[in-house]
C-alpha positions as CSV (number, residue, x, y, z in Angstrom):
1,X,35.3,8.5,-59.0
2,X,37.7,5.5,-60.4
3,X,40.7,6.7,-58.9
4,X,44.5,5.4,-59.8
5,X,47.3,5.7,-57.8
6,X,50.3,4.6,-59.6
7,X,54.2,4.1,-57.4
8,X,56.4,5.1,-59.4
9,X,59.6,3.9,-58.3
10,X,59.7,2.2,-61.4
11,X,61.7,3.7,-64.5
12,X,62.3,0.1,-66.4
13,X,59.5,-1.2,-68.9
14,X,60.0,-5.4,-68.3
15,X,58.2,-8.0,-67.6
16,X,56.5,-9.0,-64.2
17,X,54.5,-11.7,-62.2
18,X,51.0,-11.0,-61.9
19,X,49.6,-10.7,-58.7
20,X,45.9,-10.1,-57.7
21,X,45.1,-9.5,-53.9
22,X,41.7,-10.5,-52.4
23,X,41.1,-9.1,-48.0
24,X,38.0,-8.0,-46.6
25,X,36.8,-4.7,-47.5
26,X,38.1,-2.5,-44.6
27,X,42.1,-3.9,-45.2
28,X,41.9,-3.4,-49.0
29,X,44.0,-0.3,-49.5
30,X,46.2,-1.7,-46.4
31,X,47.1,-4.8,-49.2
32,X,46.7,-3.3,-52.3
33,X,49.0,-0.8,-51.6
34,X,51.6,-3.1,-49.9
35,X,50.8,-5.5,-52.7
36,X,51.9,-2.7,-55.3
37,X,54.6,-1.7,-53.5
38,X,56.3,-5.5,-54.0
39,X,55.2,-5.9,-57.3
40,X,56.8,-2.3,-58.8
41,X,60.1,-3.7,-56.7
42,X,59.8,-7.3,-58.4
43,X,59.2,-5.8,-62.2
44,X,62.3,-3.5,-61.4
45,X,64.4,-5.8,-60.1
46,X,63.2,-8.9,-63.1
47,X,64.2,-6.3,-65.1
48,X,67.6,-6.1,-64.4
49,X,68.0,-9.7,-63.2
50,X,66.1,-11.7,-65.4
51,X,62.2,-13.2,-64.6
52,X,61.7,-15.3,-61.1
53,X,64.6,-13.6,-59.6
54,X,63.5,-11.4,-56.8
55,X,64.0,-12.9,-53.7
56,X,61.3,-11.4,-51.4
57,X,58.0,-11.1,-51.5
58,X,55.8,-8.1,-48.9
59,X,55.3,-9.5,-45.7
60,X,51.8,-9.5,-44.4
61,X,51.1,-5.7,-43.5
62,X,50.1,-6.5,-39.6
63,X,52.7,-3.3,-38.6
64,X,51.5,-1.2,-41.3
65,X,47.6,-1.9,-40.1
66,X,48.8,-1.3,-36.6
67,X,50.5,2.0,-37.7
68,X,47.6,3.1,-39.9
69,X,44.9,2.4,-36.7
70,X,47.6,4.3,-34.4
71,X,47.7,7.1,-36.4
72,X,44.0,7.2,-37.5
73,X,44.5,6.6,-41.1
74,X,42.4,3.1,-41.2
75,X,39.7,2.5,-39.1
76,X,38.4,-1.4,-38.6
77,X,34.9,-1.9,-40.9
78,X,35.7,1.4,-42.5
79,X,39.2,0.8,-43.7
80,X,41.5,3.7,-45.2
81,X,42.4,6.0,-48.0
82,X,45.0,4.4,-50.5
83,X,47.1,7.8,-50.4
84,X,47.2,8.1,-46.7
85,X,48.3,4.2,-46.6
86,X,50.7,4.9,-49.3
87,X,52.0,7.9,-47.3
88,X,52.3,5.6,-44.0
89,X,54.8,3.5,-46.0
90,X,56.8,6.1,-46.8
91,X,57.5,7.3,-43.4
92,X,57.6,3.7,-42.2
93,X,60.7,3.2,-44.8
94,X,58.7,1.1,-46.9
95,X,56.8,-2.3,-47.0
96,X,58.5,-5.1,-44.8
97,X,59.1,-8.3,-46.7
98,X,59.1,-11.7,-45.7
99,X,62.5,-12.7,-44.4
100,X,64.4,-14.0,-47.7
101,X,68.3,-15.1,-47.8
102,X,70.3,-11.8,-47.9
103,X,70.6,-9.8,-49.7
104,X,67.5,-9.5,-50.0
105,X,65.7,-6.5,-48.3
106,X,63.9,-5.9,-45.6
107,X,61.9,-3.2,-46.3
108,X,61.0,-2.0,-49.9
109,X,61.0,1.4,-50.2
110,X,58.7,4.6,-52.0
111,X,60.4,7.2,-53.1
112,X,57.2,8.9,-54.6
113,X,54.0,8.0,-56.1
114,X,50.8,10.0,-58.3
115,X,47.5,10.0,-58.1
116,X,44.8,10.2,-61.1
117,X,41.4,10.7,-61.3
118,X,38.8,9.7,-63.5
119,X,36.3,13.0,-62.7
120,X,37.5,16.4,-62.0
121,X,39.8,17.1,-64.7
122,X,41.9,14.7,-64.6
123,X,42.2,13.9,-68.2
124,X,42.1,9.9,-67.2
125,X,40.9,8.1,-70.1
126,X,40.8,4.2,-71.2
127,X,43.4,4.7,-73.1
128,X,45.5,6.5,-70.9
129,X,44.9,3.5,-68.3
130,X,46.4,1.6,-71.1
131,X,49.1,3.1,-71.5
132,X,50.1,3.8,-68.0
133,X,48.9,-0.2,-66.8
134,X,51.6,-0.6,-70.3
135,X,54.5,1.8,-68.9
136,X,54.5,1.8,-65.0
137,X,52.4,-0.9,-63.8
138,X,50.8,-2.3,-62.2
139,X,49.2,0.3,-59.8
140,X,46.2,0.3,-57.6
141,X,42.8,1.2,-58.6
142,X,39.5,2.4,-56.5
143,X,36.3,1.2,-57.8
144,X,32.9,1.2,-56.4
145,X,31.6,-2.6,-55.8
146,X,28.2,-3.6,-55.1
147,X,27.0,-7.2,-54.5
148,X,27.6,-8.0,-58.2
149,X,30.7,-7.2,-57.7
150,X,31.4,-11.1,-56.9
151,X,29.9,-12.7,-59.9
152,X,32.6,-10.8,-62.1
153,X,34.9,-13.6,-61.9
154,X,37.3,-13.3,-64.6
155,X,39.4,-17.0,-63.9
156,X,36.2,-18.4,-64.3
157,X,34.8,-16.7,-67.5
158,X,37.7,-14.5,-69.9
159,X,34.1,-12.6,-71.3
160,X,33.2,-11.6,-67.5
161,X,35.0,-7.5,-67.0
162,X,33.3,-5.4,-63.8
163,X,33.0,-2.2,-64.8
164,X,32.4,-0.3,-61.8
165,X,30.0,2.1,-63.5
166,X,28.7,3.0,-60.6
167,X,31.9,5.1,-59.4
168,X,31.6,7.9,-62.0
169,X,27.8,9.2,-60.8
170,X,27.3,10.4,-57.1
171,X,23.5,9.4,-58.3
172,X,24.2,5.9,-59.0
173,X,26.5,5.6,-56.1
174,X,23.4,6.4,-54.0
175,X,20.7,4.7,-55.7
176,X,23.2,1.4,-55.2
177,X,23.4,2.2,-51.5
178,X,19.3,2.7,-51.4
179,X,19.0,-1.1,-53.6
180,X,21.7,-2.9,-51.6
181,X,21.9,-1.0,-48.2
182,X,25.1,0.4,-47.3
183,X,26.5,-2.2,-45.9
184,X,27.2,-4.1,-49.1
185,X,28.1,-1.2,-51.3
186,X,31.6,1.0,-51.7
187,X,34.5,1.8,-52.5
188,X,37.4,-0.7,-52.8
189,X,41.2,-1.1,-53.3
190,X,42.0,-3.4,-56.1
191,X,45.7,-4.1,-57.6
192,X,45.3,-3.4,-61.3
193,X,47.4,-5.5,-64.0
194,X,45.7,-6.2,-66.9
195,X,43.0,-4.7,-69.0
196,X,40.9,-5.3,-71.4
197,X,39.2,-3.3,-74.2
198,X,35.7,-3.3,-74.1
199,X,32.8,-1.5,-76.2
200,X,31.0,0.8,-74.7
């Protein structure tokens, strides 16, 4: 199921830097959801402030990895579920930045966040990924790669969009593990910032 889970400490429509984050496949909710978590703070506070003018940026989430593993939410070449990470940041008090001239903050908060589902009712659409990517994003999506996945390479070709196709049929899901072995297939945690209509 393409999955979204969207922070949404974020009430201001503005402009914001575009991030993308790349980690092996076990850490990718670990750094997509710190990732998020500084880039809903940045578009916030370049709101208010004016572009380029947040002074942190998220540290890198060693802590939150070693609070995730201690608490059996991410498990190394298995990795985690982008809710429970999420949820480990909240009780943590948020993501830990990199140490910037005050007043910058240390530690970048949650206050809540929402998840939405492509499959079982959950009513998410193209267009509503649009409109939220439009309104409160960026947020972090959950598709299912395979090793195509790495020939989508969007810098490199503007007509090249992965689709993750795969992540809507149980079926396909499968029949991709059977092709590929499951070793090179799954689900990963990608930030999400951009989109792009497509036909079909």
């Amino acid at each position: 199921a393409y999955i979204l889970y969207i922070l949404l400490q974020v009430t201001c429509a503005g402009s914001y830097a575009v991030y993308i984050c790349c980690s092996d496949t076990d850490t990718c909710a670990i750094v997509s959801s710190t990732k998020c978590v500084e880039v809903q703070h940045r578009r916030e506070y370049e709101t208010m402030h004016g572009t380029g003018s947040f002074p942190c940026n998220a540290a890198a989430p060693r802590k939150l990895r070693r609070a995730c593993f201690c608490q059996k939410v991410w498990k190394p070449k298995k990795g985690a579920r982008v809710g429970d990470v999420i949820d480990m940041i909240q009780r943590l008090g948020g993501a830990r930045t990199t140490s910037a001239p005050a007043p910058a903050p240390y530690m970048l908060p949650v206050r809540s966040w929402q998840r939405h589902r492509w499959d079982v009712g959950g009513g998410l659409t193209a267009d509503r990924i649009a409109e939220l990517l439009d309104t409160r994003g960026p947020f972090i999506g959950t598709i299912w790669v395979c090793p195509w996945y790495d020939l989508f390479n969007s810098v490199e070709d503007e007509d090249l969009v992965y689709r993750s196709g795969c992540a809507r049929s149980k079926v396909l899901q499968r029949l991709s593990k059977f092709c590929f072995g499951k070793d090179l297939v799954g689900l990963h945690s990608v930030l999400c910032f951009e989109y792009r209509i497509c036909d079909g």
